[in-house]
Each structure stands twice: as C-alpha cells, then as structure tokens.
C-alpha positions as CSV (number, residue, x, y, z in Angstrom):
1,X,26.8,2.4,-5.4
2,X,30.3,2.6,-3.8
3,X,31.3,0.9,-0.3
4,X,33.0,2.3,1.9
5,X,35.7,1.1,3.3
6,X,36.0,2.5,6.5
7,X,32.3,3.2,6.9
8,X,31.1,1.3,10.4
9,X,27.3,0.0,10.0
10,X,27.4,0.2,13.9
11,X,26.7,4.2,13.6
12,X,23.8,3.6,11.7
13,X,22.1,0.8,13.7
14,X,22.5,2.9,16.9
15,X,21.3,6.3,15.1
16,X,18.0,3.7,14.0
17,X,18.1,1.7,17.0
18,X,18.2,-1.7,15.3
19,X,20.5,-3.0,18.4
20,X,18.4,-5.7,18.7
21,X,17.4,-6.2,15.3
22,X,20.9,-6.8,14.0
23,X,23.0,-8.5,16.9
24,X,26.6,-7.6,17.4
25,X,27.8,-11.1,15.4
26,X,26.2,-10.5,12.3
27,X,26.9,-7.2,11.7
28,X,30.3,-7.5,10.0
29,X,28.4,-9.2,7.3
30,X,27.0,-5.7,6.7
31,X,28.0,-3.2,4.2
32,X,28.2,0.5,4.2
33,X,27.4,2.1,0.8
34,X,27.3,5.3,-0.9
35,X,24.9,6.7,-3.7
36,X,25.3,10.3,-5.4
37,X,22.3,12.9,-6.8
38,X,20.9,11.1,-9.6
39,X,22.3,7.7,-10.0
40,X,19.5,5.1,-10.9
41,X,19.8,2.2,-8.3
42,X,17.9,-0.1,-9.5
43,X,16.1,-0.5,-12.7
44,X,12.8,-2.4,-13.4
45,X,13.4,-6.1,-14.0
46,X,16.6,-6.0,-12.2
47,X,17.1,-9.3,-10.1
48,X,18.2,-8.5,-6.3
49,X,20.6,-10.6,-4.5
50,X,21.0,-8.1,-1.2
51,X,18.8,-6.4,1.0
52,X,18.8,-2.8,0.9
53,X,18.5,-0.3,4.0
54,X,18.0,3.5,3.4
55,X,20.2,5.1,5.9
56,X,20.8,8.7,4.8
57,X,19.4,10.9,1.8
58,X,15.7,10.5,-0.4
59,X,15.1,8.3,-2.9
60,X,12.2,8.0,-5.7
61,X,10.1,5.0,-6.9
62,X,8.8,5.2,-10.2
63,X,7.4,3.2,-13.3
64,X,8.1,3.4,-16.9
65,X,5.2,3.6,-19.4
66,X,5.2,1.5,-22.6
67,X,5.5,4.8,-24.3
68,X,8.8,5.1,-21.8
69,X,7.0,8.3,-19.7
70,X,8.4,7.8,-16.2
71,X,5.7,7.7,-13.1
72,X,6.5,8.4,-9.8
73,X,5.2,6.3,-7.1
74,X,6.6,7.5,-4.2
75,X,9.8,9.4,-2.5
76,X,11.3,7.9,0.2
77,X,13.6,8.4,3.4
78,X,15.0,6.7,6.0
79,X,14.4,4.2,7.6
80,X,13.3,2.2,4.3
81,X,13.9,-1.8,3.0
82,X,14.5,-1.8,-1.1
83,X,14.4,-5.4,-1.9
84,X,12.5,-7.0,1.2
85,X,9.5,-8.4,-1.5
86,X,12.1,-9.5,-4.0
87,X,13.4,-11.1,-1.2
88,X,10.6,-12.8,0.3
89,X,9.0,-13.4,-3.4
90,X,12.5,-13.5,-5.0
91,X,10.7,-12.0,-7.8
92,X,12.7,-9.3,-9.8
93,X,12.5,-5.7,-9.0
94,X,9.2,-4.1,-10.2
95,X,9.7,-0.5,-10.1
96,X,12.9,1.6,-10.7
97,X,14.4,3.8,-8.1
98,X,16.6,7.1,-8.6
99,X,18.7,8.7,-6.2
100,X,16.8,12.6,-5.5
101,X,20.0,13.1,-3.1
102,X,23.1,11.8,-2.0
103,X,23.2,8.8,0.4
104,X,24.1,6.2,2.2
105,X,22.5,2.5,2.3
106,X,23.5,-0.8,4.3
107,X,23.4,-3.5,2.6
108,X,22.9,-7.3,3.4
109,X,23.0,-10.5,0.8
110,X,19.9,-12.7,0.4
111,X,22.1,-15.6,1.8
112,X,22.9,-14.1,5.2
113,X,19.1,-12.3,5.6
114,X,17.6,-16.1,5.4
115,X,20.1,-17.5,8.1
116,X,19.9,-14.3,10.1
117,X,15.6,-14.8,9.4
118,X,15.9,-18.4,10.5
119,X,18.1,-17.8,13.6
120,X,17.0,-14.0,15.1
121,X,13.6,-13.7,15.5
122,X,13.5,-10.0,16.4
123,X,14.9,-9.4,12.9
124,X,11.8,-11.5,11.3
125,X,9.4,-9.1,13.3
126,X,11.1,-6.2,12.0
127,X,10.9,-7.5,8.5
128,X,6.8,-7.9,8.8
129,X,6.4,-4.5,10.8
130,X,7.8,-3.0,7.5
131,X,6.2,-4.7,5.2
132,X,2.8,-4.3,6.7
133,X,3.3,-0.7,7.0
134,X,4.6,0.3,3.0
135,X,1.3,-1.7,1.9
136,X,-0.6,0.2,3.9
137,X,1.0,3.2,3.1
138,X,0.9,2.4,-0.4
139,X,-3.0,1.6,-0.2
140,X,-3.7,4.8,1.8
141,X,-1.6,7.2,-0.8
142,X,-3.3,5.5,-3.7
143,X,-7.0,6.1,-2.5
144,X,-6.1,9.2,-1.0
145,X,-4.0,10.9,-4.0
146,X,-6.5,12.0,-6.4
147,X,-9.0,13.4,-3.4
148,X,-6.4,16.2,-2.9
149,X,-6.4,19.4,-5.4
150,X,-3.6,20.0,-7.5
151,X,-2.2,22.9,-6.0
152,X,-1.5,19.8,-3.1
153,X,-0.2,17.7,-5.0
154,X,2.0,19.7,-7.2
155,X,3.2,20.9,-3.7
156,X,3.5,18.2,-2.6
157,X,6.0,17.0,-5.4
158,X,8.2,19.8,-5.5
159,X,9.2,19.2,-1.9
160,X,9.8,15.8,-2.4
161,X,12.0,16.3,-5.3
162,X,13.8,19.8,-3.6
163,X,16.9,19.8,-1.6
164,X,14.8,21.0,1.9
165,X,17.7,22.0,3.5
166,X,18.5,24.5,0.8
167,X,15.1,25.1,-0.7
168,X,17.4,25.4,-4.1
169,X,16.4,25.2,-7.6
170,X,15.4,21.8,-9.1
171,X,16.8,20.7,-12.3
172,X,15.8,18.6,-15.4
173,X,12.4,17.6,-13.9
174,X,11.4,21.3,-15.0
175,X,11.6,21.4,-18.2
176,X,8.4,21.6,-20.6
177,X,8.4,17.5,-21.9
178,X,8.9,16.6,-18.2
179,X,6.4,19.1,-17.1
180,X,3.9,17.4,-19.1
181,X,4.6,14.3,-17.7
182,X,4.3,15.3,-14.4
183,X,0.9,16.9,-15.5
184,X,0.1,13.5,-16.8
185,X,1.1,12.0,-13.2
186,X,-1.1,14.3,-11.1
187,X,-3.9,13.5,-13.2
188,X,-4.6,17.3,-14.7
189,X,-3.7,19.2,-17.8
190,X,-0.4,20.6,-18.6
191,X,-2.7,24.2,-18.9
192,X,-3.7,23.5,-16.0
193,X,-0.5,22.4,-14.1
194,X,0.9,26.3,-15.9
195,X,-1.8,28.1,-13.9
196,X,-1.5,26.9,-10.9
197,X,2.4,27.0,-11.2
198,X,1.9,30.9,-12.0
199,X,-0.3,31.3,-8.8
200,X,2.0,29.6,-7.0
201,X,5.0,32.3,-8.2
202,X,2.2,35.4,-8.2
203,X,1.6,34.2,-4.0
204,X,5.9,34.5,-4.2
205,X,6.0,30.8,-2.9
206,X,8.3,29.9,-6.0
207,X,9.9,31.4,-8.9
208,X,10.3,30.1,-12.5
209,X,13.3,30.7,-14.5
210,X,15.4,29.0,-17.4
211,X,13.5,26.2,-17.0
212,X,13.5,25.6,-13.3
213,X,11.6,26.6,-10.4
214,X,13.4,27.5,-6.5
215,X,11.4,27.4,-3.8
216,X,11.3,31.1,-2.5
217,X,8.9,30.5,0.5
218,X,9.3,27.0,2.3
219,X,7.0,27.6,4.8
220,X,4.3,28.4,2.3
221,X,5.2,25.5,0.3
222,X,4.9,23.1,3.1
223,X,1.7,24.5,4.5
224,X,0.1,24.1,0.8
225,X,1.6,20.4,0.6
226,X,-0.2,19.6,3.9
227,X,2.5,17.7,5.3
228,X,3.6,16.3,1.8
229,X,1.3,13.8,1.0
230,X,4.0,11.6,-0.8
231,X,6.3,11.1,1.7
C-alpha cells in the first residue's frame, strides 16, 4: 500500500464519525493509505505491526488449501478493522486478503493503539463493538451458508466480486480452473455450478463470454442474492 502524502485522516473519521473514537491529538499519528484492484495485502502467516481501517473500496478474505486452492471467506467494506485479533492476540495473520477494488485504508501502529487503548476509553469500546460483531457475523454466515441454494450463493458471489457501480465484466476468477474452485467453495459440482450459470444467462441476468461473465441485469442479480449473503 502507498501513503499519501497529502491525504488528511480527518475526512475519513468525520465521513465514519469516529470523532470521539480517535481524539483530535492522536490523529496525526494516523496514516492515509492507498491500495489498487488486485494487490494482495496481506498474506497468511504475515506478522502485523499496525492496525488497519477499511475506509474506501471491498476487500476479500480467503484461505489457501494445502493443495494451494484459494477459499473465500468473506468480502468486506467499510467500516472494517484488519489486524485488531493480531493485535489483541499478537498472533500472525491467519487468512490472506486481496484487494477486489481500489481503496483507501488508515492505518495506526500496534505501539500507539496500546497507549491510545490504555488512555481513551471510547476507543477500547469501539474496538470490542467490532470484534463482537465480525464473530458474530462470522458464526451467523457459517451456519447460515450452506442452508441457501446455489443459485444464492453463486449470486451472491458474483456481486461481491463485481464492480456494482458498473456492473462490468469480472476477470480471472472466470476462468474454467477457477470456476472449479469456486464450485468446490459453494459446496456443489462444477456440472452443477455450469447449469445454473446457463439459467442464470438464459433469464438474461448475465452473459458469458471469453471467459468472463458481466452482469447484464443488476436488479435481477441482487434480488436472486437476497441481499448478498456474504457481505
């Protein structure tokens, strides 16, 4: 990721209204920082020494198999912490995490979080509040993923992975090997995964060419997602 220079974390923390979260004195110690479409920002078994804040763009958690098959977890928006159980557990970082757009995050070292934690109790609350809610959510999705169909989940995915805002074709992710992993992930058959694909371009909701797939009816695709049950 790439600072900015001239970025101010102030527009930020009034956009998320973390006035009182972050007081005025600390947040020099704050940096602005910029990812682009596709960089991987942290890798499995990476040690942390900052505290990550999603600010702008999507982001997506995965695993890698032992047979090196990549898993998603979960996409991600803002507002979201990366790093706030490696900090607490100062345990390296368990899952990777790819860039699905460009973005910005703040960033804060592990030094300055502790005396901030120590001296700012608002910020303390904020950093439970957060945690308690991504286990929860994380519990929820996990019991809840494999009760949906997979004409939800596939829908699901392909909105989290799309630009939304241009409904545009996706890229690598559509090709045949990563097809089948994605099969794998939804917990059906690559067959399968093919037929629904073909009823989902046959109801003109997407269309495949050349090895990717654009969105041709958002509306459609968001009603079939149900909300997107991975974001």
């Amino acid at each position: 990721m790439k600072e900015f220079k001239t970025a101010d974390a102030d527009v930020y923390i009034e956009r998320f209204e973390l006035d009182n979260v972050f007081p005025e004195q600390f947040r020099p110690k704050i940096k602005v920082c910029q990812f682009n479409k596709g960089d991987v920002l942290f890798s499995a078994g990476e040690k942390l020494e900052q505290l990550y804040i999603l600010v702008e763009g999507k982001i997506k958690i995965f695993t890698l198999t032992p047979e090196g098959k990549s898993l998603i977890n979960r996409f991600k928006r803002p507002l979201e912490l990366i790093g706030d159980v490696e900090y607490i557990r100062r345990n390296a970082v368990f899952n990777s995490v790819e860039a699905v757009s460009d973005g910005v995050m703040l960033t804060v070292s592990f030094n300055d979080v502790a005396k901030l934690e120590k001296d700012h109790l608002p910020f303390t609350r904020f950093l439970l509040e957060t945690l308690a809610r991504k286990f929860y959510t994380e519990a929820h999705t996990t019991s809840l993923n494999m009760l949906y169909p997979v004409e939800v989940r596939l829908a699901s995915y392909l909105l989290s992975i799309s630009s939304v805002s241009e409904g545009t074709a996706f890229h690598q992710e559509m090709h045949t090997s990563n097809l089948m992993e994605l099969a794998e992930w939804l917990g059906t058959s690559y067959r399968h995964l093919n037929r629904v694909l073909k009823k989902m371009a046959s109801d003109n909701i997407i269309e495949r060419a050349n090895g990717t797939i654009t969105i041709k009816d958002l509306e459609k695709l968001s009603i079939l997602a149900k909300g997107n049950i991975y974001e």
